[in-house]
N, C-alpha and C positions, 0 to 999 in steps of 0.2 A: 204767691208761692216763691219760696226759696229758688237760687238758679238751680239747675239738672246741669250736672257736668257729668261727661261720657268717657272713661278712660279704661285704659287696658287694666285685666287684673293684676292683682300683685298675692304672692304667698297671703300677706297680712289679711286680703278678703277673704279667703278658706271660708273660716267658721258663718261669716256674715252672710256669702254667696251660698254656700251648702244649707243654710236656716234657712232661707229667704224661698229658694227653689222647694225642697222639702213641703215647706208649708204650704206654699203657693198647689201643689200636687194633693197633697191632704184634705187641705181646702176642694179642691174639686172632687176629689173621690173621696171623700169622708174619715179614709183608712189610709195609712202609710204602712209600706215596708222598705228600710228604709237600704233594705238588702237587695233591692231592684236596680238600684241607683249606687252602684258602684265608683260611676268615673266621678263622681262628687267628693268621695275623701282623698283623693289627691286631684285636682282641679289642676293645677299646673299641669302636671305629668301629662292627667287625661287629653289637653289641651295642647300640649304643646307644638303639635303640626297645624295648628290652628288659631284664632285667635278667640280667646273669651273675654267680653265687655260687661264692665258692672256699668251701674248711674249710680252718683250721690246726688244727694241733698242737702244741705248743710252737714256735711261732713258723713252724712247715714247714708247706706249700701240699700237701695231701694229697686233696684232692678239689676240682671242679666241678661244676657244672649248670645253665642258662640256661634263659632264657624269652624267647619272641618272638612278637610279636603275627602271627596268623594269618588273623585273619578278624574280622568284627562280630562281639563278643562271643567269641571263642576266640582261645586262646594253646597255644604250642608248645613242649613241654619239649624239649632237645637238649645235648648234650654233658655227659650227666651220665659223672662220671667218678670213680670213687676208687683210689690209688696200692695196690696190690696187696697190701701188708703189712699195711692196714688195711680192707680188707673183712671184709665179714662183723660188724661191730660197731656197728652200724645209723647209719654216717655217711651214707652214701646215700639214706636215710630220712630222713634230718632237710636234710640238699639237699633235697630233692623237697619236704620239708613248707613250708620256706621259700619252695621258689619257689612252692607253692601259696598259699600268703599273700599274696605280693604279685598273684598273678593275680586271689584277688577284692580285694583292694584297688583291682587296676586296674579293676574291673567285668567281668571274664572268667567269661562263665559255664560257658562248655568249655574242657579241655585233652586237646590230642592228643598223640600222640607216636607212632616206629615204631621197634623194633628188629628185627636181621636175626634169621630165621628159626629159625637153628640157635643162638643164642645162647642156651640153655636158661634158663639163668642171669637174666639180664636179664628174661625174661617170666615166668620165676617172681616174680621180685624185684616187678615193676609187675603182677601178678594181685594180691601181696599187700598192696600199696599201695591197693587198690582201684580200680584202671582195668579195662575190659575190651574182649576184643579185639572190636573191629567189623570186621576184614576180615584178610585175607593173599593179599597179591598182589607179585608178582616180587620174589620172594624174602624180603619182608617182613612183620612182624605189626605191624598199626595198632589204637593205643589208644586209646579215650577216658576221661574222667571228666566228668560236671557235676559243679558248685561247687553248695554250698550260699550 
């Protein structure tokens, strides 16, 4: 496999991050609308109190994941996302590790996050990350971590 390099977005990933997410979401629910997902057609703008991380692959936008301030002292991971031919090869993991970086960098000393209930997948992924769940309610499982 090609190296994975982890960098900050830039305007020019727009169209690549907003495909990649989109599908990734279609793909689990079957159906898109693509009007739920707003902060996706301006990605910058939506972002910018936070930080969003693509990966490439030989030059190809294959994964995301953001960070956005949530609270005094916590931050909110969201839109993690990897393009389907490359799961499973701990790109995911190294999104998430970056964006934990920059969250204590920022002085964050929680991070939350929630994914939907049935998505088996995903809360195995962030149990073995080391989050753990503090609640499940309407239809979702809410994560924490504190930072060292």
């Amino acid at each position: 496999m090609s190296e994975v390099i982890i960098e900050r977005f830039t305007p020019a990933d727009q169209p690549a991050a907003r495909a990649l997410i989109l599908a990734g979401l279609e793909e689990r629910w079957g159906v898109l609308d693509p009007s739920l997902n707003p902060d996706l057609n301006d990605i910058a703008a939506s972002y910018a109190a936070g930080a969003f991380l693509v990966a490439r692959m030989a030059g190809r936008l294959i994964g995301t994941g953001a960070l956005l301030p949530e609270g005094e002292g916590v931050g909110r991971i969201v839109r993690m996302s990897v393009d389907s031919r490359h799961r499973r090869h701990g790109i995911g993991a190294r999104i998430l590790q970056a964006l934990l970086d920059d969250a204590r960098a920022r002085g964050y000393r929680t991070i939350v996050l929630e994914t939907t209930e049935t998505w088996d997948d995903a809360i195995a992924f962030y149990l073995r990350q080391g989050f753990r769940i503090v609640a499940r309610r309407d239809g979702e499982v809410h994560f924490a971590m504190a930072l060292a």
